[in-house]
C-alpha positions as CSV (number, residue, x, y, z in Angstrom):
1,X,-25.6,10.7,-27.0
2,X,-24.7,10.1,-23.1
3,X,-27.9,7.9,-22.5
4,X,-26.7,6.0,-25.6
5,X,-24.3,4.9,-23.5
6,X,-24.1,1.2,-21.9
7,X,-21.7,-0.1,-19.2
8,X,-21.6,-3.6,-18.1
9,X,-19.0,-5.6,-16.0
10,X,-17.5,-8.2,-19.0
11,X,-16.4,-10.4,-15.7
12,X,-15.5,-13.3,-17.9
13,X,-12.5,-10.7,-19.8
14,X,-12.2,-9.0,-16.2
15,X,-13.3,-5.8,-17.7
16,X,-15.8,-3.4,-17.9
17,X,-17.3,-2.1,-20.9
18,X,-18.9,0.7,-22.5
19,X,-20.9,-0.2,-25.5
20,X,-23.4,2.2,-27.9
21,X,-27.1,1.2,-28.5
22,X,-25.7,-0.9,-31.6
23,X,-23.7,-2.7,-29.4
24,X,-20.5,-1.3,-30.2
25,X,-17.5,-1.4,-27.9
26,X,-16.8,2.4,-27.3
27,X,-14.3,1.7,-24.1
28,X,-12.9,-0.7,-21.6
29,X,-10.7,-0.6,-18.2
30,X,-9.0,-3.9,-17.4
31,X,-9.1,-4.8,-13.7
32,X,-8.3,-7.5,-11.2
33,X,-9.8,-8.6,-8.4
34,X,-7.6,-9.5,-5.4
35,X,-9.2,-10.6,-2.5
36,X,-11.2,-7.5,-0.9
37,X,-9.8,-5.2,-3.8
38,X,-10.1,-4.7,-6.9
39,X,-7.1,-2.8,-8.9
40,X,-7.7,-0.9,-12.1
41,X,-5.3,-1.7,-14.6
42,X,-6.1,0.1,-17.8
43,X,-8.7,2.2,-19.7
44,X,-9.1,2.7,-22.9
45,X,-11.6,4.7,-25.2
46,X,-11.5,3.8,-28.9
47,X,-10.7,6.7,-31.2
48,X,-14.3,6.8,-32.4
49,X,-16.0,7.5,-29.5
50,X,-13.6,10.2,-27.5
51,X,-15.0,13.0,-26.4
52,X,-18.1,11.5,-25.2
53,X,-17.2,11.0,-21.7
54,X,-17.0,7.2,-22.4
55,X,-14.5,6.6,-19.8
56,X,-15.6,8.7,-17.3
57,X,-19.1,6.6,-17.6
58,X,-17.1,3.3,-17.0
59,X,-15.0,4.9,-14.1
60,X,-18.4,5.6,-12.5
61,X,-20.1,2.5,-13.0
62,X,-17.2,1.0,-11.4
63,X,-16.4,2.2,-8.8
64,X,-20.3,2.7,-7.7
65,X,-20.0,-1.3,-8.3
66,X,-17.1,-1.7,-5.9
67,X,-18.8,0.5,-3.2
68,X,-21.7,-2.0,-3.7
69,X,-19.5,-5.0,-3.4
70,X,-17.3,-3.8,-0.1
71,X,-14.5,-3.8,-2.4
72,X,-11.3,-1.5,-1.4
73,X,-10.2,0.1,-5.2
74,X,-6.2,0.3,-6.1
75,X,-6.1,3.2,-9.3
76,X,-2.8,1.6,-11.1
77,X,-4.6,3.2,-14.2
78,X,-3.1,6.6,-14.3
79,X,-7.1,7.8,-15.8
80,X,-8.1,6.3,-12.7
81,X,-5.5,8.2,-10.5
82,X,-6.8,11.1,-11.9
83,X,-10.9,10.6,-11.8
84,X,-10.4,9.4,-8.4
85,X,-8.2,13.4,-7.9
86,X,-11.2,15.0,-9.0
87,X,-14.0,12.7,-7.7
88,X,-13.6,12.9,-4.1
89,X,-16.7,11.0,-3.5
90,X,-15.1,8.4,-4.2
91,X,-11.9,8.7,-1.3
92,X,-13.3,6.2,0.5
93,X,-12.6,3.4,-1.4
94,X,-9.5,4.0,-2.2
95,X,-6.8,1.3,-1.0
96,X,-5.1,3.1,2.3
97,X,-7.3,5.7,2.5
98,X,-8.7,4.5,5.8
99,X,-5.5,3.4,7.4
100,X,-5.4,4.8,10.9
């Protein structure tokens, strides 16, 4: 079921997306790009497809994107907060983390 899973950046919604092999939407996270950041605002997983590790997919697939970028991430999401708690590979990019 996992490799049936599809993330893409929607930039023209400012959102990524997880969609299944029939091209339906399983999850989103709204986000907004702010000069060298980019702040997660919200992620969502349909009811259909919970359980899957949809959003853990998308949190992946973008933050890996905003490494690639150079892009400093602000977790306003509190999924995000928490992914980023338990994903340490990802400290680095987090907004203040590097301050000093």
């Amino acid at each position: 079921m996992e490799n049936d899973i599809r993330v893409l950046d929607a930039k023209e919604q400012s959102r990524y997306e997880a969609r299944d092999a029939d091209d339906n939407l399983m999850g989103f996270v709204d986000y907004k790009l702010a000069g060298p950041a980019i702040a997660f605002l919200h992620a969502e997983t349909l009811p259909d497809f919970r359980g899957r590790g949809v959003a853990g997919r998308i949190a992946s697939k973008s933050l890996d994107d905003a490494r690639e970028a150079g892009l400093r991430v602000r977790p306003l999401c509190p999924f995000y907060q928490d992914y980023l708690a338990e994903h340490a590979e990802y400290a680095d990019l987090v907004d203040g983390q590097d301050a000093q």
